[in-house]
N, CA, C and O atoms as CSV, one atom per row, in Angstrom:
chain,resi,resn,atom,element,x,y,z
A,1,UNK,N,N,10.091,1.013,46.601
A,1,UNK,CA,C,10.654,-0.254,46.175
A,1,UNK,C,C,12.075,-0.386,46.707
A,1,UNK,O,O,12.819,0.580,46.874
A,2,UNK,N,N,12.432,-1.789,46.990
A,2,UNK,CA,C,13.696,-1.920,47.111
A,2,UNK,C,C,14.706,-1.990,46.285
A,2,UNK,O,O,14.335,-2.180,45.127
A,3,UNK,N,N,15.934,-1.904,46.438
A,3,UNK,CA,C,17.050,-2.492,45.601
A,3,UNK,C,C,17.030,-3.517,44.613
A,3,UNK,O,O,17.280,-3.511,43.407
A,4,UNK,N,N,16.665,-4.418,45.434
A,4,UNK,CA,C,16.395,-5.591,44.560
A,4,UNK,C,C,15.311,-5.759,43.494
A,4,UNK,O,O,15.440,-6.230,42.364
A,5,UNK,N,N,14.049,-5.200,44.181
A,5,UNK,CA,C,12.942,-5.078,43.470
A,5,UNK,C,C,13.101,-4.357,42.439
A,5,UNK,O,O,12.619,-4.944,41.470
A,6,UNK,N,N,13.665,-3.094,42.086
A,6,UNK,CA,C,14.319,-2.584,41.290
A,6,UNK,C,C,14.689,-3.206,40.115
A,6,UNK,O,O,14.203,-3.127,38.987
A,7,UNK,N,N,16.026,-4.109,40.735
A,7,UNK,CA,C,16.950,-4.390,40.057
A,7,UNK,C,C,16.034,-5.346,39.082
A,7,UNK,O,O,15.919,-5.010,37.904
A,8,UNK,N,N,15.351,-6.586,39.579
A,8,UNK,CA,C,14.720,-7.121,38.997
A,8,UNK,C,C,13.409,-6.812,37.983
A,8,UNK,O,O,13.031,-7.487,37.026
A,9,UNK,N,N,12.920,-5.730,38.448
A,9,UNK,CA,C,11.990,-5.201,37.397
A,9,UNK,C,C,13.222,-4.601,36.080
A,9,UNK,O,O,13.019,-4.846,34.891
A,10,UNK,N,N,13.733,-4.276,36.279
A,10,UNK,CA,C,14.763,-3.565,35.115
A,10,UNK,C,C,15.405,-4.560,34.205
A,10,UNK,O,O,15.687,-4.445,33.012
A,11,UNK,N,N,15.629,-5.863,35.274
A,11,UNK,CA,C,16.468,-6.819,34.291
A,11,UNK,C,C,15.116,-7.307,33.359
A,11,UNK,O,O,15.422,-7.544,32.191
A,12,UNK,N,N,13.822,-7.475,33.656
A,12,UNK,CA,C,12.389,-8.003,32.794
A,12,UNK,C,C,12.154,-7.168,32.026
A,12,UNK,O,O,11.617,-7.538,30.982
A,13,UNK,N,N,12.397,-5.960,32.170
A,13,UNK,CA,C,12.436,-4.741,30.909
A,13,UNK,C,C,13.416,-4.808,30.083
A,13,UNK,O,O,13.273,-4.589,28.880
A,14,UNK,N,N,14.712,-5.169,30.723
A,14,UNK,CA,C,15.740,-5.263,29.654
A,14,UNK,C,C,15.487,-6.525,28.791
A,14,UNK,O,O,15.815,-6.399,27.611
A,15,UNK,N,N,14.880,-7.913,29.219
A,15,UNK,CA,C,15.282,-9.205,28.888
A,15,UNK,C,C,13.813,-8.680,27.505
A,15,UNK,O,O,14.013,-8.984,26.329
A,16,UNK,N,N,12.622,-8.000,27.865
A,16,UNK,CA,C,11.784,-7.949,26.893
A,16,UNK,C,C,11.918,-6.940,26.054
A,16,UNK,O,O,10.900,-6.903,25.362
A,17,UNK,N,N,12.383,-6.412,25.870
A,17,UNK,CA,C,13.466,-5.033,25.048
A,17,UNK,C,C,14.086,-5.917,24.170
A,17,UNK,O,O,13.933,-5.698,22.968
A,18,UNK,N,N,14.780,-6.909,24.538
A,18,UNK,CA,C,15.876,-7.622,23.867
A,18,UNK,C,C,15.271,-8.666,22.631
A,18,UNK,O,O,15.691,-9.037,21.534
A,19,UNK,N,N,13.606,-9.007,23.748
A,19,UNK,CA,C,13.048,-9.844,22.749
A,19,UNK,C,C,12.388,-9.343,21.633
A,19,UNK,O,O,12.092,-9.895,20.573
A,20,UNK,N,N,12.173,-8.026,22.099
A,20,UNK,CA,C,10.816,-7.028,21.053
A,20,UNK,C,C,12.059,-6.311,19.843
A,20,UNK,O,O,11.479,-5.778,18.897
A,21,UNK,N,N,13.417,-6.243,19.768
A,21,UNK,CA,C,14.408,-5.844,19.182
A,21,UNK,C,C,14.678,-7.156,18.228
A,21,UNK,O,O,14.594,-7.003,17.010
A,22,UNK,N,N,14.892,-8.006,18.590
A,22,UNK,CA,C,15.109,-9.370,17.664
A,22,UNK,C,C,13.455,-9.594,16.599
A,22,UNK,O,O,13.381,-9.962,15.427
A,23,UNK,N,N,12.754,-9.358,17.188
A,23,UNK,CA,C,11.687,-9.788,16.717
A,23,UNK,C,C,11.519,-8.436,15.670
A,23,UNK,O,O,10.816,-8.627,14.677
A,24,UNK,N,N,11.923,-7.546,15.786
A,24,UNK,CA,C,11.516,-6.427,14.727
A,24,UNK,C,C,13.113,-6.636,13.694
A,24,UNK,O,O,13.091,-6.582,12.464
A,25,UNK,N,N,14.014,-6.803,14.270
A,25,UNK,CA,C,14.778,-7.916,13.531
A,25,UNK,C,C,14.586,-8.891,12.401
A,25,UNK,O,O,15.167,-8.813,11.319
A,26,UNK,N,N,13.671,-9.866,12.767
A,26,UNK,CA,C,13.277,-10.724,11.924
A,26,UNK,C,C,12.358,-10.468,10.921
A,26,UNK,O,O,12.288,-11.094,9.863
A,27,UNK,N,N,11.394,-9.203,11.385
A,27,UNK,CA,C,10.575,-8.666,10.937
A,27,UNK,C,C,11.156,-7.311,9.211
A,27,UNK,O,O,10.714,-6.783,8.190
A,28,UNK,N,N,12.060,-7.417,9.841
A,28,UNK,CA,C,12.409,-6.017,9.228
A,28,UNK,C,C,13.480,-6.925,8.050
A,28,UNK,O,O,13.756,-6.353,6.995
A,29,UNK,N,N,13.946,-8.113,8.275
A,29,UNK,CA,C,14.514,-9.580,7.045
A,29,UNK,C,C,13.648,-10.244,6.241
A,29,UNK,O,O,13.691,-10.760,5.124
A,30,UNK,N,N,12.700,-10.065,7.265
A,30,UNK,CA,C,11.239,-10.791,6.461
A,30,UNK,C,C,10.463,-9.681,4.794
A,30,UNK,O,O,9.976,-9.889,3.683
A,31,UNK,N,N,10.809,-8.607,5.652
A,31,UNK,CA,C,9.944,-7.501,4.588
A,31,UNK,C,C,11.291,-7.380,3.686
A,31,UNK,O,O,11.003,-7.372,2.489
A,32,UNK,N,N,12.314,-7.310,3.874
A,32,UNK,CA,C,13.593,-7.080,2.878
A,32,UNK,C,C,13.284,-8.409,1.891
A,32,UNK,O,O,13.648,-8.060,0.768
A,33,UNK,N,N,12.895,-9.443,1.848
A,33,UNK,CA,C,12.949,-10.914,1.062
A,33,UNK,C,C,11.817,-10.763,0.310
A,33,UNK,O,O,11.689,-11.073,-0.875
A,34,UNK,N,N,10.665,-10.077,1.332
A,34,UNK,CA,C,9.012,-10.066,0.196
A,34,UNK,C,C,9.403,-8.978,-0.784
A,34,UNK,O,O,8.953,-8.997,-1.930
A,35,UNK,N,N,10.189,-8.076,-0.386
A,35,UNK,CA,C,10.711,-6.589,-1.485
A,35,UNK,C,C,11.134,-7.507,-2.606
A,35,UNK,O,O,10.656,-7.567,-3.739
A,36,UNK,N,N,12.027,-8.145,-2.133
A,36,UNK,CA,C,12.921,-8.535,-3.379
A,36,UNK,C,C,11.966,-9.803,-4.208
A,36,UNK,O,O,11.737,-9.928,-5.411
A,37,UNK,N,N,11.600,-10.521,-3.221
A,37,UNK,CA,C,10.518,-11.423,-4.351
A,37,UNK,C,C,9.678,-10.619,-5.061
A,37,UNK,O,O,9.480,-10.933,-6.234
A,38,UNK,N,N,9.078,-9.543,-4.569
A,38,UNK,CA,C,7.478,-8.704,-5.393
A,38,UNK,C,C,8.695,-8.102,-6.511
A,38,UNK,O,O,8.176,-7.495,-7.448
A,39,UNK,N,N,9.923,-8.157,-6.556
A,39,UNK,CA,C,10.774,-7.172,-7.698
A,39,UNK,C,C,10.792,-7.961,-8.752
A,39,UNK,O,O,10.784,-7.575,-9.921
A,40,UNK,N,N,10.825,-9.497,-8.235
A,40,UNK,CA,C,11.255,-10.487,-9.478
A,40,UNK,C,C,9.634,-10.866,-9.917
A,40,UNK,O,O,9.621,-10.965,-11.144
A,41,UNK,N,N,8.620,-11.048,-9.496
A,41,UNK,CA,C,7.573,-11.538,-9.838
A,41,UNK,C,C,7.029,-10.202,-10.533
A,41,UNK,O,O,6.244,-10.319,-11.474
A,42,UNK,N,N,7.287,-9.378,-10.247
A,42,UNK,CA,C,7.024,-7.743,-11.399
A,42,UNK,C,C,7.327,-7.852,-12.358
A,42,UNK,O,O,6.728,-7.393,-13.330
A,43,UNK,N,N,8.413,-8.530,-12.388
A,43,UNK,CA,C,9.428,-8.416,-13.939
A,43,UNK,C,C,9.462,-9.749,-14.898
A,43,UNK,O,O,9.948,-10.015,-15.998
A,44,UNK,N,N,8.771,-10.377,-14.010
A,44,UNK,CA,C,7.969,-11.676,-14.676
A,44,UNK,C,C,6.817,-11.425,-16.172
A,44,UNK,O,O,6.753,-11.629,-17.385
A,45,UNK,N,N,5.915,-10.739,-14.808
A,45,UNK,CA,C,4.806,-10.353,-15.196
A,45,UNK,C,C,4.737,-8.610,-16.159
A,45,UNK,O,O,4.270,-7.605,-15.622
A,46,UNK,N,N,5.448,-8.626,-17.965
A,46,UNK,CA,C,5.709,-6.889,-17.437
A,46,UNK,C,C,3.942,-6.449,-18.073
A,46,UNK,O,O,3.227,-7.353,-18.507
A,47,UNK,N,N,3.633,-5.533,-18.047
A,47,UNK,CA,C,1.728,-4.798,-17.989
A,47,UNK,C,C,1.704,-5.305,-19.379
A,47,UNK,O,O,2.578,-5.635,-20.180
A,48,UNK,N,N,0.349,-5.256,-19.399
A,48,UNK,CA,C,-0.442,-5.137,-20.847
A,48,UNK,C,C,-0.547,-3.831,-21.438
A,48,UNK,O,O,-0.444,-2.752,-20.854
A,49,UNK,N,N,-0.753,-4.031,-22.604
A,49,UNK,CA,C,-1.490,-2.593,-23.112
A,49,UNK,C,C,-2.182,-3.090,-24.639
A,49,UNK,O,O,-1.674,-3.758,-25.540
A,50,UNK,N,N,-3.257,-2.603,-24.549
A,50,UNK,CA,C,-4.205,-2.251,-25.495
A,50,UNK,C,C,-5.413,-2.861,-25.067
A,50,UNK,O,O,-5.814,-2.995,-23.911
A,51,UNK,N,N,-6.238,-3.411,-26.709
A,51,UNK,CA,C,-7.613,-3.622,-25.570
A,51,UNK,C,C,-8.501,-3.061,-25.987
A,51,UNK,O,O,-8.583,-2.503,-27.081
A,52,UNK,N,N,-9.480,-3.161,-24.951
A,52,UNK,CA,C,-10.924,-1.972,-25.136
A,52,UNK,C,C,-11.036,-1.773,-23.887
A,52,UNK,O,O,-10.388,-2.401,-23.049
A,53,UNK,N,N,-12.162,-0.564,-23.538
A,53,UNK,CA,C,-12.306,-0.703,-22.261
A,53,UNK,C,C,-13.640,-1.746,-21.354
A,53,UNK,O,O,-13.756,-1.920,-20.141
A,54,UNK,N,N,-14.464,-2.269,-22.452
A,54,UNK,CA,C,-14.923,-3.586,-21.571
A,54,UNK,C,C,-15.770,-2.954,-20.679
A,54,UNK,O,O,-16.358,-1.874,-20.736
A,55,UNK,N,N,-15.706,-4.135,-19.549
A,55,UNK,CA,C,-16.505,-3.614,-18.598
A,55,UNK,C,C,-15.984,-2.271,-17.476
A,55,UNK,O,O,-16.561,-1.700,-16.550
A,56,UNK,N,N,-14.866,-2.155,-17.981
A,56,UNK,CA,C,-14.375,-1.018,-16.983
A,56,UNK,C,C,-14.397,0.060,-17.511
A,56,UNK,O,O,-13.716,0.953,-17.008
A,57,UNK,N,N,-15.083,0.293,-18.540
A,57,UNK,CA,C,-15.517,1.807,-19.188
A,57,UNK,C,C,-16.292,2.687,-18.130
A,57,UNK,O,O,-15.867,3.833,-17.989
A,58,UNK,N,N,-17.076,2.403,-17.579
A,58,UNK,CA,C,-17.533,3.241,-16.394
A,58,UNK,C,C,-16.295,3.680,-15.642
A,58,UNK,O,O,-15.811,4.812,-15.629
A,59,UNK,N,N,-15.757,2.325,-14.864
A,59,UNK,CA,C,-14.804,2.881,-13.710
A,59,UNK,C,C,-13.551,3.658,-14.376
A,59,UNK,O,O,-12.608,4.131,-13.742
A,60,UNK,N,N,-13.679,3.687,-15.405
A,60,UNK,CA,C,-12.128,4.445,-16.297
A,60,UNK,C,C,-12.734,5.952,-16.460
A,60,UNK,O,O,-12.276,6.959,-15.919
A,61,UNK,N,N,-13.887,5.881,-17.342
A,61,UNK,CA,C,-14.125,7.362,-16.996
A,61,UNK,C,C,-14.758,7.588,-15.764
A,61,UNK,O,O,-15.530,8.538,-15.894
A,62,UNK,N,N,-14.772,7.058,-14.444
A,62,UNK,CA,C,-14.605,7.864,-12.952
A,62,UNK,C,C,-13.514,8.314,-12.642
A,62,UNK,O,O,-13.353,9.377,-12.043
A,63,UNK,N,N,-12.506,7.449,-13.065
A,63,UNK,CA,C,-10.856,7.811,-12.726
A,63,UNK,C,C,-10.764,8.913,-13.616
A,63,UNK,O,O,-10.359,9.908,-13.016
A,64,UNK,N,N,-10.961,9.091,-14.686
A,64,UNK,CA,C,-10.301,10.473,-15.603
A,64,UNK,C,C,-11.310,11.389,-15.004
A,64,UNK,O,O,-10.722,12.321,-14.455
A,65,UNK,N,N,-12.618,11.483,-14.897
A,65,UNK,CA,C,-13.350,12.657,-14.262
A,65,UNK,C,C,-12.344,13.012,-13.312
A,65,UNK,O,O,-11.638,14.011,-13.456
A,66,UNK,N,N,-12.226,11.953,-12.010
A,66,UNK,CA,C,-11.241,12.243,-10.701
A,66,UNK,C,C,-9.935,12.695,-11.097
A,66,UNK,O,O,-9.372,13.308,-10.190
A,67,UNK,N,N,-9.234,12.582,-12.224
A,67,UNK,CA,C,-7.959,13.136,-12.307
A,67,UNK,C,C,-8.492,14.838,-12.768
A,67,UNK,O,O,-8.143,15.794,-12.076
A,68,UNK,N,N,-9.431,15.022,-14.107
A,68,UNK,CA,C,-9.548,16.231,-14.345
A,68,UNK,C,C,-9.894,17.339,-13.559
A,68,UNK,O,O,-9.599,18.528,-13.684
A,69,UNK,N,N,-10.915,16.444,-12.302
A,69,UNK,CA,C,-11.026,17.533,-11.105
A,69,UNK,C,C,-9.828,17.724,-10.380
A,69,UNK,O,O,-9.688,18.902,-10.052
A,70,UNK,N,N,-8.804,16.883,-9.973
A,70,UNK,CA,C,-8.156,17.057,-9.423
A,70,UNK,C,C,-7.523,16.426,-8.301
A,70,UNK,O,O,-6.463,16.499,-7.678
A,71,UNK,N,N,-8.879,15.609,-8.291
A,71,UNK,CA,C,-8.996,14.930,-7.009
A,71,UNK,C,C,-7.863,13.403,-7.030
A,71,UNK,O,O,-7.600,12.737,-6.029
A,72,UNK,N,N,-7.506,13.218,-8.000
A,72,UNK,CA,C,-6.612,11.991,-8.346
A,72,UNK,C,C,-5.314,12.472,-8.997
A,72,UNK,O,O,-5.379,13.106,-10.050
A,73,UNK,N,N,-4.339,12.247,-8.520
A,73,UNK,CA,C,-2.704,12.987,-9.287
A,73,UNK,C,C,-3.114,12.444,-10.706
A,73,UNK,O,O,-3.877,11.565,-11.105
A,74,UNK,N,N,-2.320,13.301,-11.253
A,74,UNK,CA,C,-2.351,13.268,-12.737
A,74,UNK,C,C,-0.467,12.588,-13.279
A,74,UNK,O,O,0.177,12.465,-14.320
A,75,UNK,N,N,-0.323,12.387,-12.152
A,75,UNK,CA,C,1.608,11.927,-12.529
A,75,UNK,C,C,1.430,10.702,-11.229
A,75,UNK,O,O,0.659,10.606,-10.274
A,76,UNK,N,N,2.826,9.664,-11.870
A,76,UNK,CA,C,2.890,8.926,-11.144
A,76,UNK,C,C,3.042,9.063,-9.346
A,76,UNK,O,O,3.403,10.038,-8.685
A,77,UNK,N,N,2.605,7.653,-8.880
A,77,UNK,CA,C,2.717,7.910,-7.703
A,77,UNK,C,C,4.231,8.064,-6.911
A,77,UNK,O,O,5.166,7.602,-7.566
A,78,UNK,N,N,4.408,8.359,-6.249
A,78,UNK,CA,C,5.734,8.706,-5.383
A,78,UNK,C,C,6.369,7.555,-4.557
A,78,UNK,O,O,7.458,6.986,-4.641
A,79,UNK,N,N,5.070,7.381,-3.546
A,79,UNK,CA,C,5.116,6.671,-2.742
A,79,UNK,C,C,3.535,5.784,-3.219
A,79,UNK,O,O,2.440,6.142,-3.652
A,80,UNK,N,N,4.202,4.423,-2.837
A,80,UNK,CA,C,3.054,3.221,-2.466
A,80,UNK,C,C,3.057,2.170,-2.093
A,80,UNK,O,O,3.694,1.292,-2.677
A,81,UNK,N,N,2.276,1.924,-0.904
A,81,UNK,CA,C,2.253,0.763,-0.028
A,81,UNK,C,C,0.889,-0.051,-0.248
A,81,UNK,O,O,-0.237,0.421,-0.093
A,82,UNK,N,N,1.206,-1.389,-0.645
A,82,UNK,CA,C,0.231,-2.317,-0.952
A,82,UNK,C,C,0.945,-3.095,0.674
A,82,UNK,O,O,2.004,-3.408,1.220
A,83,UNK,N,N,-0.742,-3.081,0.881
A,83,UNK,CA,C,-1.733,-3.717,2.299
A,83,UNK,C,C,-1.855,-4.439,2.617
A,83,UNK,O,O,-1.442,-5.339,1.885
A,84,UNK,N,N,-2.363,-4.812,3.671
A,84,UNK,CA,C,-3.695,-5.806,3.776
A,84,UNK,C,C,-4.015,-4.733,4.767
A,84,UNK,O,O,-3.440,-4.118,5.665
A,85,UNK,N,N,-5.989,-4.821,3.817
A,85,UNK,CA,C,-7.011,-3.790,4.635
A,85,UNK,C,C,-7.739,-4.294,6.194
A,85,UNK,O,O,-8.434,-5.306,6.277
A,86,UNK,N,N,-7.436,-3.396,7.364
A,86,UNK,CA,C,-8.515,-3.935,7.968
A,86,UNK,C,C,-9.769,-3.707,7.871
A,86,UNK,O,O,-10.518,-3.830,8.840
A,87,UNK,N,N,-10.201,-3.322,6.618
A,87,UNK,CA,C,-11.484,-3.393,5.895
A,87,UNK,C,C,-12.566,-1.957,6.514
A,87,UNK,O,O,-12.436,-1.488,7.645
A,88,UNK,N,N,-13.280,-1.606,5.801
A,88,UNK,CA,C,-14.126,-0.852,6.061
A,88,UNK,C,C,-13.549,0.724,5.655
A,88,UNK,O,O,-14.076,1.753,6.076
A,89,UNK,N,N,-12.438,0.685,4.808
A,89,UNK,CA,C,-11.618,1.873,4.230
A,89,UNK,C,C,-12.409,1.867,2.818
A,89,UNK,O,O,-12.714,0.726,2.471
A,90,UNK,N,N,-12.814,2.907,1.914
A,90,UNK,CA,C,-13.387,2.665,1.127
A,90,UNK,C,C,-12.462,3.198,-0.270
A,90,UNK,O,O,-11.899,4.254,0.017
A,91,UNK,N,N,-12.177,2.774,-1.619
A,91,UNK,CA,C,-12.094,2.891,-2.692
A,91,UNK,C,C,-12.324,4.463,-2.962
A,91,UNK,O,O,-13.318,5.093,-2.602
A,92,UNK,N,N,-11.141,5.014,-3.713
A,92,UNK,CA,C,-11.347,6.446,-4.175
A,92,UNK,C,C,-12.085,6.198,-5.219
A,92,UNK,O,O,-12.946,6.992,-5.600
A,93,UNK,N,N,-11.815,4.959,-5.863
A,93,UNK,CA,C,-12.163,4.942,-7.612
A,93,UNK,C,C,-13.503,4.504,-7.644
A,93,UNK,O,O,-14.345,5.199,-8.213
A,94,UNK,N,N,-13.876,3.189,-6.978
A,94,UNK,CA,C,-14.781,2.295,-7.601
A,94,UNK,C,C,-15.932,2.807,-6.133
A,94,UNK,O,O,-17.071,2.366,-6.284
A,95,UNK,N,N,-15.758,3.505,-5.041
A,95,UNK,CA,C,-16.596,3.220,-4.025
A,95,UNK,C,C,-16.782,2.763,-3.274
A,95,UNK,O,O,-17.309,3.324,-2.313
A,96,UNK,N,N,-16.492,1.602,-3.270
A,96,UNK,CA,C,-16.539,0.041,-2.285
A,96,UNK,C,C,-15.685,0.065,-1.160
A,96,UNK,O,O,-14.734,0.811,-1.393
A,97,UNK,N,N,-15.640,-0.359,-0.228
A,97,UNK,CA,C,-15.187,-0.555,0.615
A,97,UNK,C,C,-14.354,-1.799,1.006
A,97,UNK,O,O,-14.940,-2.818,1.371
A,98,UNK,N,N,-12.584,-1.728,0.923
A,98,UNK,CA,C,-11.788,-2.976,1.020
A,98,UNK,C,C,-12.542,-3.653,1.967
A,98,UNK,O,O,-13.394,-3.245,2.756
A,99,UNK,N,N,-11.957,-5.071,1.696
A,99,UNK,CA,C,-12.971,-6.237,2.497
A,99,UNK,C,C,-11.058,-6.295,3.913
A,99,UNK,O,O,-9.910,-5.853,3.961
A,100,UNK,N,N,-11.920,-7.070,4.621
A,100,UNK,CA,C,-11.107,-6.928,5.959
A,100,UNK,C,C,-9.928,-8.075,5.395
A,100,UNK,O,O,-10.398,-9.201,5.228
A,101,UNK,N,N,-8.605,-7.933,5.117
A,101,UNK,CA,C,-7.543,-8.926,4.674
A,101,UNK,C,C,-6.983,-8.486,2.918
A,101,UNK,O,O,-5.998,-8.785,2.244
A,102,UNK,N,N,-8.217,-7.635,2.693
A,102,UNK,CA,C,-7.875,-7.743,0.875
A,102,UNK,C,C,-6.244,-6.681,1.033
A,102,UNK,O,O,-5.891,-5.930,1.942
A,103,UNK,N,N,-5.674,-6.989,-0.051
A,103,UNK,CA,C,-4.636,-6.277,-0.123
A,103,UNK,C,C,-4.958,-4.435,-0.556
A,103,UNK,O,O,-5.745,-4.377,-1.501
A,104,UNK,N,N,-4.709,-3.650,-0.278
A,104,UNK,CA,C,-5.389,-2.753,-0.597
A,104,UNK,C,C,-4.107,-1.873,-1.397
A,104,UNK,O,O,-2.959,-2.318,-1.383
A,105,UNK,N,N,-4.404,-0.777,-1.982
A,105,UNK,CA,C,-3.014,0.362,-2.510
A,105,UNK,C,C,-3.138,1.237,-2.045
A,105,UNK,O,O,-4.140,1.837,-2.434
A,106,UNK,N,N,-2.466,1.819,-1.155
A,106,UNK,CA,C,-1.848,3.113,-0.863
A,106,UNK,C,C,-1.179,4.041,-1.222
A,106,UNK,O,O,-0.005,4.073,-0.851
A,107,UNK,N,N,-1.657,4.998,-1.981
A,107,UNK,CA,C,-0.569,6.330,-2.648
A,107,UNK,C,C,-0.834,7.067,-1.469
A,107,UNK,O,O,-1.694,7.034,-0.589
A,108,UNK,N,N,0.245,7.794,-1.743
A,108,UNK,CA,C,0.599,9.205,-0.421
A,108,UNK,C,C,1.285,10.042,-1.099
A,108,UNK,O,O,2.352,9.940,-1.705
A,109,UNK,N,N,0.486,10.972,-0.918
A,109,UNK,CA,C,0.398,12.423,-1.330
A,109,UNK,C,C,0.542,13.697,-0.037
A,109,UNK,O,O,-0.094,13.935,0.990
A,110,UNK,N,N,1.626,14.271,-0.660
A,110,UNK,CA,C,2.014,15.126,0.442
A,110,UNK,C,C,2.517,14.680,1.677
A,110,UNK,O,O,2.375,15.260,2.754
A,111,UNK,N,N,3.128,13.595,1.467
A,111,UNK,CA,C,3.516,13.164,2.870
A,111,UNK,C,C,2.152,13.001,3.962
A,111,UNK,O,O,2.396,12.398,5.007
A,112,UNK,N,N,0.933,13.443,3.783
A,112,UNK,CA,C,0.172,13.252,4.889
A,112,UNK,C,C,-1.000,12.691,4.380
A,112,UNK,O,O,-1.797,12.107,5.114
A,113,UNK,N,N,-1.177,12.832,3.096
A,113,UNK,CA,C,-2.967,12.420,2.583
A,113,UNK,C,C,-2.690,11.154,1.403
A,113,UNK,O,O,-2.245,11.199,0.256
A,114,UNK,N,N,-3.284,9.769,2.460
A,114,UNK,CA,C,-3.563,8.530,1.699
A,114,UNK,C,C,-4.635,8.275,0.568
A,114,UNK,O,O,-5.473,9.174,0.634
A,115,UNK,N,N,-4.853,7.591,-0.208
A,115,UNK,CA,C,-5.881,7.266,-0.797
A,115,UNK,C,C,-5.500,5.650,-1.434
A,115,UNK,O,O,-4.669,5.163,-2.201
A,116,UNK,N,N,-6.452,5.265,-0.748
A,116,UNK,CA,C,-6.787,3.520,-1.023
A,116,UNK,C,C,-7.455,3.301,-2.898
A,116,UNK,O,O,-7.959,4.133,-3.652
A,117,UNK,N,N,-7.274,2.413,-3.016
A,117,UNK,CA,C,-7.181,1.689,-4.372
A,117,UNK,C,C,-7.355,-0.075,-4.123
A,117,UNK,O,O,-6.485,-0.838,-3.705
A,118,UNK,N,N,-8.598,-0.369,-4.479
A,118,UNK,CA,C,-8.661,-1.950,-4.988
A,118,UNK,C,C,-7.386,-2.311,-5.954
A,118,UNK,O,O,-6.876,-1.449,-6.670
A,119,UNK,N,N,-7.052,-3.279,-5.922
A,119,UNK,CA,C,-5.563,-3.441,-7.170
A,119,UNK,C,C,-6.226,-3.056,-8.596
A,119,UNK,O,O,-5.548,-2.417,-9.400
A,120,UNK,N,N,-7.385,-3.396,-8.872
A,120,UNK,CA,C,-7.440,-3.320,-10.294
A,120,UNK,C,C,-7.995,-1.959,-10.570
A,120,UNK,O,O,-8.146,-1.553,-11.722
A,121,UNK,N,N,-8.364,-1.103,-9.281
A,121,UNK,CA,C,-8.561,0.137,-9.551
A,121,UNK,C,C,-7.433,1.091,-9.598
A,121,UNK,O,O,-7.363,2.153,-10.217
A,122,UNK,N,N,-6.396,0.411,-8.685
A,122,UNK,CA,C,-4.912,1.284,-9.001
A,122,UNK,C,C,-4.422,0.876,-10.297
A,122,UNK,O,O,-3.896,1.783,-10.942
A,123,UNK,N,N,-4.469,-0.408,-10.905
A,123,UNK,CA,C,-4.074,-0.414,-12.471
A,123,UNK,C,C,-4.990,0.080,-13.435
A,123,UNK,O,O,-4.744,-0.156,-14.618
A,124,UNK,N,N,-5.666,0.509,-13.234
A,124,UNK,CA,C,-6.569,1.324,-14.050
A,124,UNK,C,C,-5.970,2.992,-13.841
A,124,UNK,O,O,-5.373,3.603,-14.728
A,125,UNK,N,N,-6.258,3.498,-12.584
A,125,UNK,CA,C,-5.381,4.687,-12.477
A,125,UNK,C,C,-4.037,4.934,-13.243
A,125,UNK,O,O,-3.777,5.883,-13.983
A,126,UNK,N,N,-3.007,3.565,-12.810
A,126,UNK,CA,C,-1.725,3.749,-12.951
A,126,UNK,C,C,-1.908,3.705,-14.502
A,126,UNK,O,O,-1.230,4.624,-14.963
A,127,UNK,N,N,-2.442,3.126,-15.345
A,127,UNK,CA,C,-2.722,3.477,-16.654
A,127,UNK,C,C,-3.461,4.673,-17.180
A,127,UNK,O,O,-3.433,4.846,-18.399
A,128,UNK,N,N,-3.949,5.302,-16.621
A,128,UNK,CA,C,-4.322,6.135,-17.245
A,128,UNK,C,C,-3.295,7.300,-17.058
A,128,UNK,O,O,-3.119,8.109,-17.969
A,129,UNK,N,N,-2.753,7.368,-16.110
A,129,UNK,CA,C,-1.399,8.248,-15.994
A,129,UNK,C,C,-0.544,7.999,-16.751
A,129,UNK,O,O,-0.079,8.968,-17.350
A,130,UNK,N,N,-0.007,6.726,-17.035
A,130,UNK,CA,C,1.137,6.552,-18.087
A,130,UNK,C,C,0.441,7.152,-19.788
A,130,UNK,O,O,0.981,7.849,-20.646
A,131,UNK,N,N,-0.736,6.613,-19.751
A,131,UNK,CA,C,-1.110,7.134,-21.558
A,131,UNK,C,C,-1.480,8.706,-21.597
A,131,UNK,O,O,-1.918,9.214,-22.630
A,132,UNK,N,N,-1.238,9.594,-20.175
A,132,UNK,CA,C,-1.292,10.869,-20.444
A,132,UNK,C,C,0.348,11.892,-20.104
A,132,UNK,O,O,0.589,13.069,-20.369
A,133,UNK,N,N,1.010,11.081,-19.593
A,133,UNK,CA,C,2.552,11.425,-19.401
A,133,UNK,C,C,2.890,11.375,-21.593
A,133,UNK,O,O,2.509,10.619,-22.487
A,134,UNK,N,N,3.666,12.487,-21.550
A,134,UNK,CA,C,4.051,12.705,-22.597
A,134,UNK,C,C,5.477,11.878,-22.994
A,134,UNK,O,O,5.992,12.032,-24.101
């Protein structure tokens, strides 16, 4: 290549560098505003408690089987990232498999091992952890 040719491939790398930097920019303002809205609409909304268990008596005792084996933390989560699934990831709790767009829950464990959650199967979890925390 020449000089020029050079020069000009470098300035199209730099000019799209510049654009892919702004854009993770906007990206990275965008997720700071949904943080802070999901903080205020949390505190809107604060949990229920009591009740029966209804129709989720099955899926409640799957979750406590899964905590007593082991297979489900028994303490809150650490880390968690709510989704959107590209679907075909399946449910620790209930089985099923997120649909492609559904929002899904993500706990992470050990820094390396995920486990997905339908929302109402992570509030089922996340409750059953709080009524066994002392």
């Amino acid at each position: 290549m020449r000089t020029e040719e050079l020069l000009a491939h470098v300035a199209t790398n730099l000019a799209t560098s510049r654009q892919l930097c702004a854009r993770a920019q906007r990206l990275f303002e965008a997720s700071d505003w949904n943080i802070a809205l999901a903080r205020v609409l949390r505190r809107r909304h604060p949990p229920m408690s009591g009740g029966t268990d209804g129709v989720d008596g099955p899926l409640r005792d799957r979750i406590r089987a899964l905590m007593d084996s082991g297979v489900l933390p028994r303490e809150r989560a650490t880390r968690l990232w709510i989704v959107r699934s590209p679907g075909g990831r399946g449910c620790i709790a209930c089985r099923y498999n997120l649909r492609p767009g559904e929002m899904g829950y993500e706990v992470v464990l050990a820094e390396t091992v995920t486990i997905q959650f339908h929302r109402h199967c992570y509030e089922l979890w996340a409750a059953e952890v709080a009524s066994r925390l002392p």
